[in-house]
C-alpha positions as CSV (number, residue, x, y, z in Angstrom):
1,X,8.5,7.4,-11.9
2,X,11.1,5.2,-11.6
3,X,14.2,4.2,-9.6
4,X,14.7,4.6,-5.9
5,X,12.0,5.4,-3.4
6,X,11.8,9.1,-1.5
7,X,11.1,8.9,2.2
8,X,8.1,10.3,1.5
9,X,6.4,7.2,-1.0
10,X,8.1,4.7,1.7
11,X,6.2,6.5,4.7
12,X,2.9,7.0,2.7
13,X,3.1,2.9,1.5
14,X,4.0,1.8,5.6
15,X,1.5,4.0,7.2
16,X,-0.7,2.2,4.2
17,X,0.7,-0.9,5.0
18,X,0.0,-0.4,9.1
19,X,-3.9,0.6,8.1
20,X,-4.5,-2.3,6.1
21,X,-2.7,-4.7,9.2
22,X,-4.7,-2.8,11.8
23,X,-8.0,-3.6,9.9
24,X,-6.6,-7.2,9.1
25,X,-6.1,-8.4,13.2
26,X,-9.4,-6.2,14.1
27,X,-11.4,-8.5,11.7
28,X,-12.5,-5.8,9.7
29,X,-12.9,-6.2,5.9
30,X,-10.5,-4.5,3.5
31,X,-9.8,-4.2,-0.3
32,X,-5.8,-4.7,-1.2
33,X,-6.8,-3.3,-4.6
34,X,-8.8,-0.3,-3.5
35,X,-6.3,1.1,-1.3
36,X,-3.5,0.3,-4.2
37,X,-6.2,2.2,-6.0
38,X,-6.1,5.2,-3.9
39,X,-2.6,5.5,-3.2
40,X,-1.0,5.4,-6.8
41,X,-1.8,9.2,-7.3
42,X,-0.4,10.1,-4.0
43,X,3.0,8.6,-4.5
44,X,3.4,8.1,-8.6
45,X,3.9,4.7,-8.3
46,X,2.2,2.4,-10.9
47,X,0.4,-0.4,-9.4
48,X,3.1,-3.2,-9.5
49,X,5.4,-1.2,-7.6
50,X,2.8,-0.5,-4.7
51,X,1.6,-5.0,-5.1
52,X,4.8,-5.5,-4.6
53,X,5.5,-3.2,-1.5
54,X,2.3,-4.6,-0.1
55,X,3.0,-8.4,-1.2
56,X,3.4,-9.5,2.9
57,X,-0.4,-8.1,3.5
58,X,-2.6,-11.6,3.0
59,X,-6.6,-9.8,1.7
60,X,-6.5,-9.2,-1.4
């Protein structure tokens, strides 16, 4: 898929985004890559789209 993103891939990559944080400030490890992983079917993005919506998240 290409082009524009649907409110519904921007609301599944923030609430993403806000899981991965939330683990991030309570110390708890996390894998960048796994939840990339995992979300790529769910929103038909390839993985360099979703790396680059989560490029502000620092665990890799």
């Amino acid at each position: 898929m290409a082009g524009d993103w649907s409110d519904e891939q921007n609301d599944a990559i923030v609430a993403d985004y806000f899981a991965m944080l939330a683990d991030d400030i309570a110390g708890r490890l996390y894998s960048k890559s796994e939840h990339n992983r995992l979300l790529q079917p769910v929103i038909d993005r390839p993985r360099g789209s979703i790396e680059y919506k989560h490029q502000h998240q620092r665990r890799a």
